[in-house]
N, C-alpha and C positions, 0 to 999 in steps of 0.2 A: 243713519243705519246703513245706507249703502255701501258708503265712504269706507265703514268699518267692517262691511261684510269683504270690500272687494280687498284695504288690508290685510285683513288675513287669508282671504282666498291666494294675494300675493305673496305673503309670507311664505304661507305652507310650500308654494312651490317651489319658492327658491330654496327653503329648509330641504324638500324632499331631492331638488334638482344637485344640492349638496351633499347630502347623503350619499346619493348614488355613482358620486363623483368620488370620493373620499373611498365608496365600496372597489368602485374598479381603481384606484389607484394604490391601494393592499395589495393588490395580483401583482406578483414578480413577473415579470415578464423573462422570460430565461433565454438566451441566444448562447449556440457552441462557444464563441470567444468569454462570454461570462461565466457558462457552467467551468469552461476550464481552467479559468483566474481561479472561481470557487475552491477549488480540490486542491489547489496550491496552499490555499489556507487555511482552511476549515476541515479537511480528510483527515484522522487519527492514525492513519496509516502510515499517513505522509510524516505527521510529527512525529510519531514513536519512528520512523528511520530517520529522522534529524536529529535527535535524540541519542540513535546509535552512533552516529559521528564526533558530538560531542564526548560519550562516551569512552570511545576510542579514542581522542585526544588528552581526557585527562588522565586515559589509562597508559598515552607516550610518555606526559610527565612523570608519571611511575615510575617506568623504566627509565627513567634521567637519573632516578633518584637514587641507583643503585650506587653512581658514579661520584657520591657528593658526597661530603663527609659526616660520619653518624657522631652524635654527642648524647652522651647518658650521664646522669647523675644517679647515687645511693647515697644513702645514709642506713649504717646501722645503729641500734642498741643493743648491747649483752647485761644481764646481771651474773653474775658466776658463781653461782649456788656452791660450787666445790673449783673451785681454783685451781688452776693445771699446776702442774711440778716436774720437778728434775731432780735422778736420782745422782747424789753425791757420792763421791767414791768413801770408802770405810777410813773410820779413826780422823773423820774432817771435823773442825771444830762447831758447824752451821749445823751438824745431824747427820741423817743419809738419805732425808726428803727435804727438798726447800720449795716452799709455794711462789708464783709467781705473780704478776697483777695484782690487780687488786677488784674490789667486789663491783662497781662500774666500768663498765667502755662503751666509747663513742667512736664512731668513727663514718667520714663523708669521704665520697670521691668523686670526683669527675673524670670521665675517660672519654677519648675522642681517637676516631678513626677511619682512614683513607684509603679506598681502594686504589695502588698503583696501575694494577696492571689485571684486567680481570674480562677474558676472551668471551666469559658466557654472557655479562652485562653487555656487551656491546653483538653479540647476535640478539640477544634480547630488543634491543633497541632497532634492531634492522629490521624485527618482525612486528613491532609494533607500528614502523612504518604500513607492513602490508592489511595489519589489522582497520586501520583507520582505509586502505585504501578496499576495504572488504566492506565498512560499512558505506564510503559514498558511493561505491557501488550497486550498493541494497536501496541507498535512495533512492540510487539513479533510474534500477527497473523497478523497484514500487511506483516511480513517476509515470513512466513508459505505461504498465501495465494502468494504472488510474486513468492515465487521460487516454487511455484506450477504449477501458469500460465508460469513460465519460462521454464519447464519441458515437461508442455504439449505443450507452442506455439514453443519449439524447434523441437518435436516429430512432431507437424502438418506439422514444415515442411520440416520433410525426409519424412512422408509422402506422401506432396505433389510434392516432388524433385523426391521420387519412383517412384509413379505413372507415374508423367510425363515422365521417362525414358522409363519403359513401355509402355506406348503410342505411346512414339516416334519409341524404337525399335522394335514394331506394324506396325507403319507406315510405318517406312523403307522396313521391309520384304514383307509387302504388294507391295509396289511399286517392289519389287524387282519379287515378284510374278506377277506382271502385266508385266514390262520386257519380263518377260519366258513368261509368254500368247502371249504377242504379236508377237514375234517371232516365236513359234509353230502357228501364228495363220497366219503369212506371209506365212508360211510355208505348209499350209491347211492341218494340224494335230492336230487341236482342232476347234469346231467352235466356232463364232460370238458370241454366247451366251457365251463359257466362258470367251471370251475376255471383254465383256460388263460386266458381273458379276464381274471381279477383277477389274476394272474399277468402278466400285459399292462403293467394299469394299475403295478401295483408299478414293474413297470419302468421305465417312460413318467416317471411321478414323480421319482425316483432322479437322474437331469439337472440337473430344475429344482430338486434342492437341492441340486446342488453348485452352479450357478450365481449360486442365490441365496444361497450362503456367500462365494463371490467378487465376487457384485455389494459384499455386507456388508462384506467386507474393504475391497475398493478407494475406498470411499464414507468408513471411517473412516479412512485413510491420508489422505485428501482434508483432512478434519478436522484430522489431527493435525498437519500442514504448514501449517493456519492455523492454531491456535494453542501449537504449539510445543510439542507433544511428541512424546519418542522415541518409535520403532517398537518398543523393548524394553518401554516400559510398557506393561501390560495398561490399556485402557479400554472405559467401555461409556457410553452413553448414559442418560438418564433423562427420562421423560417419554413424550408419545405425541404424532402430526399432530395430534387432534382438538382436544388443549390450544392448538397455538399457532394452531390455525384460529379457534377459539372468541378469541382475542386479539386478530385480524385483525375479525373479526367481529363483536367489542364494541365495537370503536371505528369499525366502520361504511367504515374505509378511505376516508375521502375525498377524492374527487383536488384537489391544490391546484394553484396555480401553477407553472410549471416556471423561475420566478428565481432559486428558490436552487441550481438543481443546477449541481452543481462546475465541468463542464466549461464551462457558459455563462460564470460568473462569471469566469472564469481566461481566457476568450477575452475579453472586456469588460476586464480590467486589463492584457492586454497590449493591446490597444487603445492604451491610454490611457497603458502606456509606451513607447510609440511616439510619439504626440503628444509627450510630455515630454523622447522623443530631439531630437524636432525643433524643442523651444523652447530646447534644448541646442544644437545647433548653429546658433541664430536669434544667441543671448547671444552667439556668439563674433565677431557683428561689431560688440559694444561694445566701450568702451575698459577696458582694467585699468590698475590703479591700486596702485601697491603701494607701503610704505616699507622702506627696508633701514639696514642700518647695517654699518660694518666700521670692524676693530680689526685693528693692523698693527704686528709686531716683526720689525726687518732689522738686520744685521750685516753686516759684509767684514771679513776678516783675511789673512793673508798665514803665519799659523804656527793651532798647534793651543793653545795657552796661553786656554781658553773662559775662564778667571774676569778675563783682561783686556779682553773683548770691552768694545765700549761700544755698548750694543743703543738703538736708534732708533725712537719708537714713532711711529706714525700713525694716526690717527681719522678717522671722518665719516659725516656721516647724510644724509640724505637719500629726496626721494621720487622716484617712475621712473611715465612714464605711457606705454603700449603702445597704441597705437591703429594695427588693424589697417586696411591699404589695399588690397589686394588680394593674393588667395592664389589662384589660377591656376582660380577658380571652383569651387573642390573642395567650399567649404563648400556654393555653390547646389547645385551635382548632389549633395550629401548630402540638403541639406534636399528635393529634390526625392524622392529617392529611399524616404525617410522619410516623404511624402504618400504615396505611392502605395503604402507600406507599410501605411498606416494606412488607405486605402482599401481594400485587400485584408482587413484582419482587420475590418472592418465588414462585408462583403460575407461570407465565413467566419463571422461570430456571425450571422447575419440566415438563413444559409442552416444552423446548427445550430436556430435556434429552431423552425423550420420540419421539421427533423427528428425533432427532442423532441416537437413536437406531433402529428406522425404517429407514434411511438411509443406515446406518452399512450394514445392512441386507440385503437390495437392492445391497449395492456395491459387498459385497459378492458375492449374486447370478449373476451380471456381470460379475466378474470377473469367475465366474468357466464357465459359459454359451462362453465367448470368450475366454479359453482354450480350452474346448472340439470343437470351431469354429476355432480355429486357425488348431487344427489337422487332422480334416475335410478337411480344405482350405490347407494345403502342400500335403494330398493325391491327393486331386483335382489337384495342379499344375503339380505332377510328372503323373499321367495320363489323361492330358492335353496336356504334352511333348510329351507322348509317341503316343497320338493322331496324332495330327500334323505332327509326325514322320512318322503313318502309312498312312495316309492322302496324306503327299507329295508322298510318295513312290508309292503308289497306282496309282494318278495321273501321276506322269511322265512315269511308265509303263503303262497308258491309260485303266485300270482298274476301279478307281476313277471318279469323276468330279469334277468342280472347285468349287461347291457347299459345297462339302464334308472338300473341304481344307480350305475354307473360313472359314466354321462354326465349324472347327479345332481349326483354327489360333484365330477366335474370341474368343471362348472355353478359350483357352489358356491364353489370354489378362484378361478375367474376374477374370479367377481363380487367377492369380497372381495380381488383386486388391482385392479381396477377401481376400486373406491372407495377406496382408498388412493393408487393414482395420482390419480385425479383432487382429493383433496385436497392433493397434492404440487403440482399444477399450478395450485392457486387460490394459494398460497403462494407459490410461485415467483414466478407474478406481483404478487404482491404486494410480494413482495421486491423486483422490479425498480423497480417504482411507487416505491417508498421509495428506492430508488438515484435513481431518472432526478430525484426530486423532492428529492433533497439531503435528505434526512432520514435523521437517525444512529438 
């Protein structure tokens, strides 16, 4: 019986020691370089603009297509209810109506045809170049602007995972400082009041960790919508701000030019296919030029007996030249329409550049404004420490009050969200810098 008690008392624990193995090995463990492999693959934003490239490429073959030769077949059937005629001159021996055909026709063709020489197909095809270079464009900042948001919604949430630690281990020392009240207060070595005052704090605390469990949450939900994963998986973060600050920080962040960012570029190439509309509708007041050919099989019968038919073939080739003379001015007020198109998105790109640079500038001054706050806010922490340090001391040698240690301990709490935010916000902006300046 023993044997078989201590069996299963073995069992169960290795069953449960597995269990719990298998629970924490479901938790993704999520690091910057992995969230931002993820959004490469799994973002829907990212595929519908992969999507648009291919698009744009089958829609180049289109325009090849104009260039290539078209081939059509018909076949008709006629029955001739009333048979056409011709009138004979008077005193002929035939009448002075003679019918013609007869009560069936058949007849098939095949035509085939080549454009020589044709100005608009081939603007056409120049601007299907800029169209495919409009869509890797749109990839390019969908990328830029994802792994942006993927940088900053992973950063929100250690910061929100920070916080809440600090909050928590707030909470705990508080309680832990009510404990010792209570007991010196059993003790009638403190009064009433300070027992009720940590009792306060306790509570005051208690808030801001639920809040800061839902800032947690709503910050990783944020996460997992860019890079695509379920709400059922368990995830957690890995890393801390200080690491990707220090990253930001190595490389000095330097502001470059604002040429490459997406939106400018993507206003510059519709630009420019705008002009190319209107060297499209310039080409239509050349001439085209095409060669064709057609091939021609015709019968008439009078019964249904096909294997007696005697089928008639006809041929010919030839070239056709279109030279347009006047179209009710449609083309001018196109191409008109098409300048002042193109004036508009020059004036639109001129008045973004000017924005970007007033952006620039702001980021800038963010950025230097939450360095000089970050340095501020680690001084504040380390004498906040040291607060609290002389605070307890004070109080347990009955010097102090529980007023002084509370609003220590609180002191302390702030300072170390303080300098968390404000490392959030040199980051932030930095992340936008990387966006406004097109950098993946």
């Amino acid at each position: 019986m023993v044997w078989r008690a201590f069996f299963y008392w073995t069992f169960g624990v290795l069953t449960l020691g597995a269990s719990v193995t298998a629970l924490g090995a479901d938790t993704i463990r999520v690091t910057l370089a992995s969230a931002l492999a993820r959004v490469e693959t799994e973002n829907l934003q990212l595929r519908a603009a992969s999507d648009g490239i291919k698009q744009a490429e089958v829609a180049q073959w289109e325009r090849w297509g104009a260039l290539l030769p078209t081939v059509d077949a018909s076949g008709a059937y006629n029955r001739h209810l009333k048979k056409p005629v011709i009138f004979l001159p008077e005193g002929s021996p035939m009448g002075s109506v003679l019918e013609l055909g007869s009560d069936n026709s058949y007849q098939a063709t095949v035509s085939a045809a080549l454009p020589l020489f044709a100005l608009p197909a081939y603007r056409n095809i120049a601007m299907g170049k800029t169209d495919k270079a409009i869509a890797v464009e749109t990839k390019r900042g969908t990328r830029v602007d994802l792994r942006g948001s993927v940088r900053l919604g992973f950063a929100n949430c250690l910061l929100a995972k920070e916080s809440r630690q600090v909050v928590e281990q707030s909470l705990q020392t508080a309680q832990a400082t009510l404990e010792n009240v209570k007991n010196m207060a059993s003790q009638g070595m403190v009064s009433e009041y300070d027992k009720v005052r940590a009792e306060v704090q306790v509570s005051n605390l208690k808030p801001l960790v639920l809040q800061a469990r839902q800032g947690e949450e709503v910050a990783f939900l944020t996460l997992r919508s860019l890079i695509g994963i379920a709400d059922t998986i368990p995830i957690d973060v890995e890393g801390d701000l200080e690491s990707i600050l220090s990253g930001y920080e190595a490389s000095k962040h330097a502001v470059s030019e604002i040429a490459s960012n997406s939106n400018l570029k993507l206003l510059k190439l519709q630009e420019q296919r705008l002009l190319q509309q209107q060297r499209i509708v310039r080409a239509g007041h050349y001439p085209m030029l095409s060669a064709f050919a057609n091939y021609q099989w015709q019968t008439q019968a009078n019964d249904f007996n096909f294997d007696k038919y005697h089928w008639v073939e006809i041929a010919l080739v030839g070239v056709q030249l279109n030279i347009p003379l006047f179209a009710g001015f449609t083309k001018y007020h196109q191409e008109q329409q098409l300048k002042i198109g193109v004036q508009r998105a020059a004036w639109q790109r001129s008045y973004t550049e000017q924005q970007l640079g007033i952006q620039r500038h702001a980021l800038q001054e963010q950025m230097a404004s939450a360095r000089e706050s970050m340095q501020a806010c680690k001084e504040a922490v380390d004498l906040a420490q040291r607060g609290v340090t002389i605070a307890r001391g004070r109080y347990n040698a009955g010097a102090g009050t529980i007023l002084e240690l509370t609003d220590a301990q609180m002191a302390h709490v702030q300072a170390n969200l303080n300098y968390y935010k404000a490392m959030f916000d040199y980051i932030k902006a930095a992340v936008e810098q990387d966006k406004l300046e097109g950098r993946e």
